[in-house]
C-alpha positions in Angstrom: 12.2 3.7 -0.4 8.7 4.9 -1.4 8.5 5.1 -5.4 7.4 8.8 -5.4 9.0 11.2 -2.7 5.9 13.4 -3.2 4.2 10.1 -1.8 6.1 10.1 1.6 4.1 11.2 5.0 6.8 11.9 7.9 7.2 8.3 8.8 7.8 7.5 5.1 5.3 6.1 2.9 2.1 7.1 1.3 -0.5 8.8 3.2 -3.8 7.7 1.8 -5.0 5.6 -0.8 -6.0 8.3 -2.5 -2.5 9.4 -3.2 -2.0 5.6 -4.3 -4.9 5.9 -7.1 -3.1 8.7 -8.3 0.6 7.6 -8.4 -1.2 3.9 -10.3 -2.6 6.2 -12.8 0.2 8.1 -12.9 2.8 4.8 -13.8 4.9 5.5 -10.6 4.8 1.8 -10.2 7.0 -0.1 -12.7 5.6 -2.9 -14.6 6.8 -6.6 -12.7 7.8 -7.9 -9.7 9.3 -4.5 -8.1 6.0 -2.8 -9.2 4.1 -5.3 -7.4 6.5 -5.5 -4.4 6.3 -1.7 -3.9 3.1 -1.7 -4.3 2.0 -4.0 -1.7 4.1 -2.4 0.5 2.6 1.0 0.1 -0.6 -0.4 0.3 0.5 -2.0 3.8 1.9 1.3 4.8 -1.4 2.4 4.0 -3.5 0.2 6.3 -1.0 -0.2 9.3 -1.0 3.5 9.8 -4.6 3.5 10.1 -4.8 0.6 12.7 -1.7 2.3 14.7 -3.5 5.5 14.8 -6.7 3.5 16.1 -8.8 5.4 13.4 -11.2 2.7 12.3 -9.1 0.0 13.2 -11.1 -2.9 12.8 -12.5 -1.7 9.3 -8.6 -0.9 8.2 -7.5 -4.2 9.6 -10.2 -6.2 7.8 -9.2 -4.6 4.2 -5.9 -4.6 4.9 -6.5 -8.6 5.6 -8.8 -9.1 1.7 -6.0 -6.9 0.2 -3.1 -9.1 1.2 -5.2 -12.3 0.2 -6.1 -10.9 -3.3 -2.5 -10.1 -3.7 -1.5 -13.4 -2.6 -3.1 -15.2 -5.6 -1.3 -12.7 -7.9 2.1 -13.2 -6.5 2.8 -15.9 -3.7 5.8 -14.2 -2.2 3.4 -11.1 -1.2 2.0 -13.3 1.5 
């Protein structure tokens, strides 16, 4: 489950990054491993809906790709 229903698109998650900024500065996102979990999640949510849709899939896929890296060296289970 998304951490902010107000987050959710149809398919369930977050629609833009945008929205993300705001629920981060908002503390939607719990402090520890289930903030970080959730987060990287949304964020893939994020990134995957942009490659499905084919809307700038090869710029989505490369951020989506230095995102998960840059969470890998935070947490090794986000690989």
């Amino acid at each position: 489950e998304i951490a902010d229903p107000e987050l959710k698109a149809l398919t369930g998650g977050p629609l833009d990054l945008t929205t993300m900024g705001r629920s981060l500065d908002s503390g939607i996102y719990p402090l520890g491993r289930q903030g970080w979990e959730t987060f990287a999640r949304d964020m893939g949510f994020v990134y995957n809906r942009f490659i499905v849709s084919g809307k700038k899939k090869k710029l989505a896929q490369k951020h989506l790709n230095e995102v998960c890296a840059m969470l890998a060296k935070i947490d090794q289970s986000l690989q």
